[in-house]
N, C-alpha and C positions, 0 to 999 in steps of 0.2 A: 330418070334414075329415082329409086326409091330409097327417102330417105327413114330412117327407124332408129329412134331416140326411144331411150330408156333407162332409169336409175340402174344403176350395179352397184352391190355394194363392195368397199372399197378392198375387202378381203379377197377378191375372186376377181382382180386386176393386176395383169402382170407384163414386167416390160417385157417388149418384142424385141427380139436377135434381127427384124428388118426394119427398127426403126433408122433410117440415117442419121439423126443428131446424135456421133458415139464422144463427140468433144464435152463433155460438161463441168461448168465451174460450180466449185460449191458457194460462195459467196452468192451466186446469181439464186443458188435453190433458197439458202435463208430470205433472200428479199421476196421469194414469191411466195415462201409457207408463210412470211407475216403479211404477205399482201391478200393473198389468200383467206387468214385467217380474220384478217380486219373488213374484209369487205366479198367473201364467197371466192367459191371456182366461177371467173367468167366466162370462162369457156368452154365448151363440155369437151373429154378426150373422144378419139377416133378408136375404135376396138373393133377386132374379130374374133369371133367364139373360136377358142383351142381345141384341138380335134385330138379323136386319140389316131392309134397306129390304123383303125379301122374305120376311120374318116368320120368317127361318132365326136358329138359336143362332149366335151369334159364339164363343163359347168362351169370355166374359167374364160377369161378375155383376154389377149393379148392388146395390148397396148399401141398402137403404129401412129399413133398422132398426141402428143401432150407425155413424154416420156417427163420432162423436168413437172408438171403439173402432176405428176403421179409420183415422184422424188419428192416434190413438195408435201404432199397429203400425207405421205406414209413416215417424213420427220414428224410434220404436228402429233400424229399417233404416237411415235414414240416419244414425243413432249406432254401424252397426253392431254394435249389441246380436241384430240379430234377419236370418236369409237372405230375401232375395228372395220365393225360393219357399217361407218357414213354412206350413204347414199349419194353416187356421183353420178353427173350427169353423161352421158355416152351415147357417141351417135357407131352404129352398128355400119360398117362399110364394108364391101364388097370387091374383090378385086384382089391381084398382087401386091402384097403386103409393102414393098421397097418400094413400089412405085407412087405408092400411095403416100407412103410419109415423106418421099420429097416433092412430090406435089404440095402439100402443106407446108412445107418447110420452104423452097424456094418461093413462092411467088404470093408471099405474106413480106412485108414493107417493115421496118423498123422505126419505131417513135421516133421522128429527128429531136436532136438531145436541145434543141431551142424551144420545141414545143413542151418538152417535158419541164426547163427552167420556167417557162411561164405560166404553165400549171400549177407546180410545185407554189410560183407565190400568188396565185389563185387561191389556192387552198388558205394560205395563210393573211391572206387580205379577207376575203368573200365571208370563209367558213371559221376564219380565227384560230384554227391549227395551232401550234406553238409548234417549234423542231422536234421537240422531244418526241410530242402527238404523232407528226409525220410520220419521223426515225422509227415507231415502233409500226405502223401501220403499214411502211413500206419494206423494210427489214434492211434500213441502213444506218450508220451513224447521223446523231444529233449535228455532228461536223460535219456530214457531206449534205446534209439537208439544209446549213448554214451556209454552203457554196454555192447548193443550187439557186436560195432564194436570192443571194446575194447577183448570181447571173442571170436571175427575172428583173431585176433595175434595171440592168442597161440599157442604154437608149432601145427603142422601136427602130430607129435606123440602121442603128449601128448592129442588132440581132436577124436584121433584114438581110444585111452584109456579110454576115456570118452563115444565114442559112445558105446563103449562093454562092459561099467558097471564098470571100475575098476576106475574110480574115479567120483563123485557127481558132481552136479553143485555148493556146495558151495567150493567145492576143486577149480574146473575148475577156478571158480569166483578169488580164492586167485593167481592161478597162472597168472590171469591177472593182478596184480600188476605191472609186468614190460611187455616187449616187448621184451626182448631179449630171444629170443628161446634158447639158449645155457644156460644160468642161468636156466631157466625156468626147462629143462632138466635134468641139476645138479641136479637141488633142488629132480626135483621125484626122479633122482637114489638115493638120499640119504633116501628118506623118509625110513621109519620101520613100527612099530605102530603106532603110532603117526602120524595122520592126519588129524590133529583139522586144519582148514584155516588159525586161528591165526598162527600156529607153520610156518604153510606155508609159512604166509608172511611175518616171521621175517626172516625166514632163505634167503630171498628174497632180504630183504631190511639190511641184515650185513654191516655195513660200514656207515651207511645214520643216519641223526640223523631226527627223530620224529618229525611234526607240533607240539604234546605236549610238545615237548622238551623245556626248559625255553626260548634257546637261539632265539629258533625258532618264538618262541611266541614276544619276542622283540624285533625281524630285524621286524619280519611280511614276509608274503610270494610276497606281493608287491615288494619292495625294495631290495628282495633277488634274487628275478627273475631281476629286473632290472637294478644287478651288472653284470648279465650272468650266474645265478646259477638253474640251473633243478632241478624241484620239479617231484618226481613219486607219481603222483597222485590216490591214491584206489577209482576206479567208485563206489567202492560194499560199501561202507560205509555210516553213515549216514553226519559225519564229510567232509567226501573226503579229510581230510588234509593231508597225505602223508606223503611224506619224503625229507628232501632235500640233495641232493646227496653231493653236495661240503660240509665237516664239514671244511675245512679249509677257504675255504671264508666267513662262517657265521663265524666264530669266529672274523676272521679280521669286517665283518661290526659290531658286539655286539662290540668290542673294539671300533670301530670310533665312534657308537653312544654313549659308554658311556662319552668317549672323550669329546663330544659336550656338553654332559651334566656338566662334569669335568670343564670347563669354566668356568660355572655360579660358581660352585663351589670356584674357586680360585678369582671370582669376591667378595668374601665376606674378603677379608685378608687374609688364613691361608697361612703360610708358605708355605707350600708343601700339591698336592693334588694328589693321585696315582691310576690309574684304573688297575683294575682289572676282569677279571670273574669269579673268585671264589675266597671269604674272607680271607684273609691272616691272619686272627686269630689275627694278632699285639700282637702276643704273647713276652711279657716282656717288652711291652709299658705303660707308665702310661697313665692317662685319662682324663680330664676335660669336665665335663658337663656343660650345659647351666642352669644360677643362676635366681633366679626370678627376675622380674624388672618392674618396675612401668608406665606404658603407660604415655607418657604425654595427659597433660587435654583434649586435642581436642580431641585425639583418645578416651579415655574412655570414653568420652561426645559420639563420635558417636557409640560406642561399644554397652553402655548402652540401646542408641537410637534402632540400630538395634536389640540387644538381646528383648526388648518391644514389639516391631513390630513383630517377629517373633514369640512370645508366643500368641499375640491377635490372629495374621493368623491360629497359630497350635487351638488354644482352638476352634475359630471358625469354624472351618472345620473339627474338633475331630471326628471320625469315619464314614466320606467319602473317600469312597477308590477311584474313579474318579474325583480328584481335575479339577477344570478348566484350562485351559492354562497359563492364565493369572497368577494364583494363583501360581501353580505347580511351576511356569518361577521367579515368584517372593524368592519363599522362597527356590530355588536352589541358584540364588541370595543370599540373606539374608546367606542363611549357606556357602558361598563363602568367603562373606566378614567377618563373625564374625571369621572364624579359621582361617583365615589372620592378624586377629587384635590381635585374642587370642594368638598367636602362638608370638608376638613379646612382651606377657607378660615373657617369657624367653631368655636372650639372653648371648651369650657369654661373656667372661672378657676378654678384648680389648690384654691384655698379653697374653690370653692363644690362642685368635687367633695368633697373632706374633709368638709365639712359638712352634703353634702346627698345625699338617693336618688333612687330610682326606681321606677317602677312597671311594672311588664310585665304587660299585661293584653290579654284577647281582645277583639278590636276585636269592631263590626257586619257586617263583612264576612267575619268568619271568620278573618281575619290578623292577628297579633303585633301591637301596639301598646306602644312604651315610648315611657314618661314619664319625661321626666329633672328635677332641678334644683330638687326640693322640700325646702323647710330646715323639718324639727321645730320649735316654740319652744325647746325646750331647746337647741336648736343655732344658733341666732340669733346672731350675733358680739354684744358686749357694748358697750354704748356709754356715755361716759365721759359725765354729767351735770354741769352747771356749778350751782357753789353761790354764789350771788349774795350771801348774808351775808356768803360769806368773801371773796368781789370785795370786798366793802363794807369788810371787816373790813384789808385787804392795801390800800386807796387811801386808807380815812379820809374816802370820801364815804359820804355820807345821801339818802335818797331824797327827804328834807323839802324845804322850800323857806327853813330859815332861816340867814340868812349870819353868820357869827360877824365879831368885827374882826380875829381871824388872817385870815379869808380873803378880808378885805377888803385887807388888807394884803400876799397873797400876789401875786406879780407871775412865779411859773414858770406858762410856757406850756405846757409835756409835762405838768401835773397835767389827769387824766380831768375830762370836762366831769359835771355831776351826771346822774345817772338821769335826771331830772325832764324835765331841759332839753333830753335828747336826746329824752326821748318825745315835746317840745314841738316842737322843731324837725322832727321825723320825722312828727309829724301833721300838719303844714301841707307837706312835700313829699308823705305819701299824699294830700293833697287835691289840688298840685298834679297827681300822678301817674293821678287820677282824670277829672281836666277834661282835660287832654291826650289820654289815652285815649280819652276818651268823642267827640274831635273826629274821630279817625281808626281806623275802621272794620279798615284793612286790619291795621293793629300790633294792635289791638284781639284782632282773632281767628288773630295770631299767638301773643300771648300766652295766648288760652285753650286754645286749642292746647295749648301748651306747660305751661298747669296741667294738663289734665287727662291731658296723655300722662304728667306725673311724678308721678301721685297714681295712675295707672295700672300704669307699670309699676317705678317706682320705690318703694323700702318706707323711711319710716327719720322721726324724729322732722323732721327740714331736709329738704321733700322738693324743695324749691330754688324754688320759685313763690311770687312777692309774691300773685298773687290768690287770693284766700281762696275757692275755686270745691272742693269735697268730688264727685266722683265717686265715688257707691256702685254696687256691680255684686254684690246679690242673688244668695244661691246658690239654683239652682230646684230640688237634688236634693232638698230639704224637701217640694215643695210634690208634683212629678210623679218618681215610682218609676222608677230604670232613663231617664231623661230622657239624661241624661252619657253614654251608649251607644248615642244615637241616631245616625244620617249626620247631624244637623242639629247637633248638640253638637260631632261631630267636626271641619267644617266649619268653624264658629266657631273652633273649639282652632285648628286648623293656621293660620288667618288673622290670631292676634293671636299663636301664636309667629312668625309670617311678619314683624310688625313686633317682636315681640322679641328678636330676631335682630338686627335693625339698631339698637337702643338704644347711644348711646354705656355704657363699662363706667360710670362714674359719673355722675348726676343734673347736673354739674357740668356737664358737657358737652352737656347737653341742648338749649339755648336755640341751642348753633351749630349744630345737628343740624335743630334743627326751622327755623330761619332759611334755611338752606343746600336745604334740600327744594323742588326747583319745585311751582308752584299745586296740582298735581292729585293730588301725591301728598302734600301738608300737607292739604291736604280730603280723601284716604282716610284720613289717621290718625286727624285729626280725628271722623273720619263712627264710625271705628273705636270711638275711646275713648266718644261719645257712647252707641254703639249699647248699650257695656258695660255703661250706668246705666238701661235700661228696665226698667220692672218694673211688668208690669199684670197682677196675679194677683188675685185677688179673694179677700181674708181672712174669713173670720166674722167676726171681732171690728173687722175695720176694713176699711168696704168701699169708703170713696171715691170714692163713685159719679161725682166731676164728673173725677176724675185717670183713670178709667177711661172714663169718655166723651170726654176727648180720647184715648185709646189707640184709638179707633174713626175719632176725626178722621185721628191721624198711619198708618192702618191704611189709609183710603182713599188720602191722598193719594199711599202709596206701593203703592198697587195688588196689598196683599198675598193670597196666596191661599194658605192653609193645608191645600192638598191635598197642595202640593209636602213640605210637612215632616209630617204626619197625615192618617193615617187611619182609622175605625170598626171594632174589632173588637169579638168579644168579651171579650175584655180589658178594650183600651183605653176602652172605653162599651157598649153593649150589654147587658156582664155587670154594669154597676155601676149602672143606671138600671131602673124599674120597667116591667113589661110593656104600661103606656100607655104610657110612652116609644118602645119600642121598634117600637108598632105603628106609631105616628106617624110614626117615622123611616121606615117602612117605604113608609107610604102617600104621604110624601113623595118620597122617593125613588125607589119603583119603580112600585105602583098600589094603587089601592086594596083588586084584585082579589088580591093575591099578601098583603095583610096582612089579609084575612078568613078567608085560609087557615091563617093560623099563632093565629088565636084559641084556641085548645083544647090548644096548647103547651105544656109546662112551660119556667119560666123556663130554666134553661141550653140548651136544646134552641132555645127560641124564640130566644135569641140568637145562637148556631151559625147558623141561618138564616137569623138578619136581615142576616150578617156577607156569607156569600155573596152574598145577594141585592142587596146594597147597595153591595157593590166595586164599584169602573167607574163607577158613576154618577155620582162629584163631591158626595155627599150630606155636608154637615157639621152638625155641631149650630150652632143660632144663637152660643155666644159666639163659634164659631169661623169666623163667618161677617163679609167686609169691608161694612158697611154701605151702602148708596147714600146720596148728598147729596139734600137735600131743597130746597123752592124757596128756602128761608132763608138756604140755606147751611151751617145747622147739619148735623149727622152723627148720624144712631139717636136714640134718645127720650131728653128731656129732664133735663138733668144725671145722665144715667147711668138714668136710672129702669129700667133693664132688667138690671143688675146687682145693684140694689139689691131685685128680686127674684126673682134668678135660683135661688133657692134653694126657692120655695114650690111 
């Protein structure tokens, strides 16, 4: 066959209606006009001279081989990268034009995308490239040229592996997490079934704590690299936030910056102020909350002023969702300075700062957390005890019952009536004070109200309540680890200082506080100080199976769902239950099919994948499950019998 190569220029090339390749992506024609343009046409097009109606040459080419190489050429043109008339190279073919261009098309190989990773960090090792260089030379982003180079690291082994099908590209992609061939390697000898990317690149990054991680979120990855700390960066993600390898110098800067914050902190008075990264619970500490308190006149005058201003602004711009700059800039403004202002309608009692700290500690979200208003016992104000012998000793009464003829004979009315007689008379008004009570419902449950709000938030031997009503509120950090640092702990916290916040300053003041409350928020307090006295844990030595079987009654009727506050990890379950547990959970939650697979597992590994597997579902272990009622009306099996063998 006769072959005949010859420039055309590029003017008098035109696509052929028999080329086959009629699928084209434009993404692919920019990577080849800057591949093109960085490094020539490599390959000359396939052309046959265009005939007219009378079988004469027109002086044009039709195109049947290199249709995207000629899409290419004719963008640069219009990028004016490239003239009109460039001279391309063209080999002249003979024949039916379809059959020609899938001859060319079929039985031409495509670069395996392994070869092209190892190139790509050829270029950037051998020839010194940077991505940018690449990105422009190849016509792709600076990011995908960061992916590939990152997929020329990977083991030699393990891109062996990949070239002959036994692992994906989104495997490949996870074992580019690190760089170190030797981990890398690990990780495949270990894999099994399980070869979700995820699993991949946890097993990867063991030891490193997560950009999601709180701690991580509050150095910032700035500041952590700029101690000296390496971050492993995942290309393949959309975050890219990684992991950072030192956990012990992130912990050290979360402590310095909580530190710096702790400052400001002990710039306001308290005694003592202690950092921490995870809540020490101040378990058997009392507490003082910030008391209401009256802005002097200026500030309320400007308070008032800004709260005006800030209602005109909102009314006037009432359902524009693109505020102006101007506008937007003001009323960030304005809500700056109003919760500045409002915020110092509460303020501490000048004693309770004296004698009490704080705690600054890293919340769950990653953000500052201070605890104010915790008093030591040593620091507890000191309270003066009455000694009733020397009452006794100072009036010259007895507690007895027997009347001498002096004081039969005595006729002063200011002499103290005896002990005796007033406990007598005082048990027959607590009995009337009990029948009364017991008629009327509504004073009834103003008064417990008002025992359990002052046995609540109130500490001190008189804690001001005739009902002898004991609310205990169970500290759980005993039972569950790191609990106190959950959103569901925090929650709670903000909701009972929300009403300690508004406690009159003295227990004394209580009763008009809680009387003066309309219905619905004397039943939030109420619901409040109730909710503080639950306590359904199940002890070994004391397991109370029938106080736990109603925790399942009051569980239904308040429709609780325990996904909102837990969920199954490793961790949290998984890692602390036996491999029939876990298969269990599995088959329960996902199929049967996915926990026949993890049979042959090692325990930490088997629960790393129970963990994945089982996220999303809604799967909880039975305690933590709300019972259904039965036709009885009772709730779960009988007096508790399911805690009383929760254990076997």
């Amino acid at each position: 066959m006769t072959t005949i190569i010859r420039d055309i220029p590029l003017s008098k090339l035109v696509p052929s209606a028999q080329n086959v390749r009629r699928t084209r992506r434009e993404a692919g024609i920019e990577e080849l006009a800057a591949s093109i343009a960085a490094h020539g046409l490599l390959q000359s097009l396939s052309v046959r001279p265009v005939l007219d109606g009378e079988g004469a040459e027109t002086g044009k080419f039709e195109v049947i081989g290199g249709g995207r190489r000629l899409a290419a050429l004719k963008l640069l043109v219009k990028r004016k990268q490239a003239p009109k008339s460039a001279p391309v190279p063209c080999v002249i073919v003979e024949g039916e034009g379809e059959e020609l261009s899938l001859a060319e098309n079929v039985v031409r190989e495509s670069l395996h995308p392994a070869d092209q990773f190892e190139a790509f960090k050829r270029l950037a090792d051998e020839h010194s490239f940077g991505a940018e260089e690449i990105a422009a030379r190849f016509g792709v982003t600076p990011q995908v040229v960061r992916q590939r180079l990152r997929l020329g690291t990977v083991s030699p082994k393990l891109m062996q592996v990949y070239r002959e099908g036994g692992l994906t590209l989104d495997q490949l992609m996870a074992f580019g997490v690190t760089e170190d061939h030797g981990r890398q390697e690990d990780a495949f000898a270990r894999l099994s079934w399980n070869r979700e990317p995820g699993y991949i690149r946890r097993m990867l990054t063991e030891g490193h704590v997560s950009a999601r991680d709180r701690r991580a979120v509050f150095v910032g990855a700035a500041a952590y690299e700029a101690a000296g700390g390496t971050i492993v960066r995942d290309l393949f993600t959309e975050d890219g936030g990684g992991w950072f390898e030192d956990a012990t110098l992130l912990d050290r800067l979360v402590l310095e910056k909580l530190e710096r914050v702790a400052e400001d902190v002990r710039a306001e008075g308290w005694k003592w102020v202690e950092v921490c990264i995870d809540y020490p619970y101040a378990h058997g500490l009392s507490r003082a909350y910030p008391l209401p308190a009256e802005l002097p006149p200026e500030d309320q005058a400007r308070l008032d002023t800004l709260s005006a201003e800030w209602d005109e602004l909102a009314q006037q711009y009432d359902g524009i969702d693109d505020l102006p700059e101007d506008i937007a800039a003001r009323l960030d403004a304005l809500n700056a300075e109003i919760e500045r202002l409002s915020a110092q309608r509460h303020a501490y009692d000048p004693d309770a700062i004296a004698r009490g700290g704080a705690y600054v500690v890293l919340g769950h979200d990653g953000a500052v957390r201070i605890e104010r208003g915790f008093v030591r016992p040593e620091d507890e104000p000191e309270t003066e005890s009455a000694d009733p012998a020397a009452e006794n000793a100072d009036t010259g009464e007895t507690d007895g019952e027997t009347v001498t003829d002096e004081d039969e004979g005595d006729h002063d009315e200011s002499k103290p009536l005896s002990d005796s007689l007033v406990r007598d008379l005082m048990a027959h008004r607590t009995l009337g004070l009990r029948i009364a009570l017991g008629e009327n419902p509504d004073i009834a449950l103003l008064a417990v109200t008002h025992a359990v709000a002052a046995r609540t938030f109130f500490r001190g031997e008189d804690d001001g309540s005739c009902l002898d009503i004991r609310p205990n509120s169970a500290f759980l950090g005993g039972h569950a680890d790191g609990i106190g640092d959950t959103a569901a702990a925090q929650k709670l916290g903000e909701r009972h200082a929300s009403w300690a916040a508004q406690m009159p300053a003295d227990v004394a003041g209580l009763w008009d506080f809680v009387v003066g409350l309309d219905h619905d928020s004397r039943m939030a307090l109420f619901a409040h100080c109730a909710a503080l006295t639950v306590f359904a844990v199940r002890i070994p030595w004391d397991p109370r199976p029938k106080t736990l079987a109603m925790a399942d009654a009051l569980a239904q009727v308040l429709a609780l769902d325990m996904t909102a506050y837990w969920s199954p990890t490793a961790r949290s379950y998984f890692g602390r239950v036996t491999k029939a547990h876990i298969l269990a959970a599995v088959r329960e939650g996902v199929s049967d099919e996915a926990a026949d697979q993890m049979v042959g597992m090692k325990k930490q590994e088997m629960a790393e994948a129970a963990e994945q597997l089982v996220a999303g579902t809604g799967w909880l272990p039975a305690l933590l499950r709300t019972p259904e009622a039965v036709s009885n009306g009772s709730v779960g099996p009988a007096d508790g019998e399911q805690y009383a063998h929760a254990a076997e």
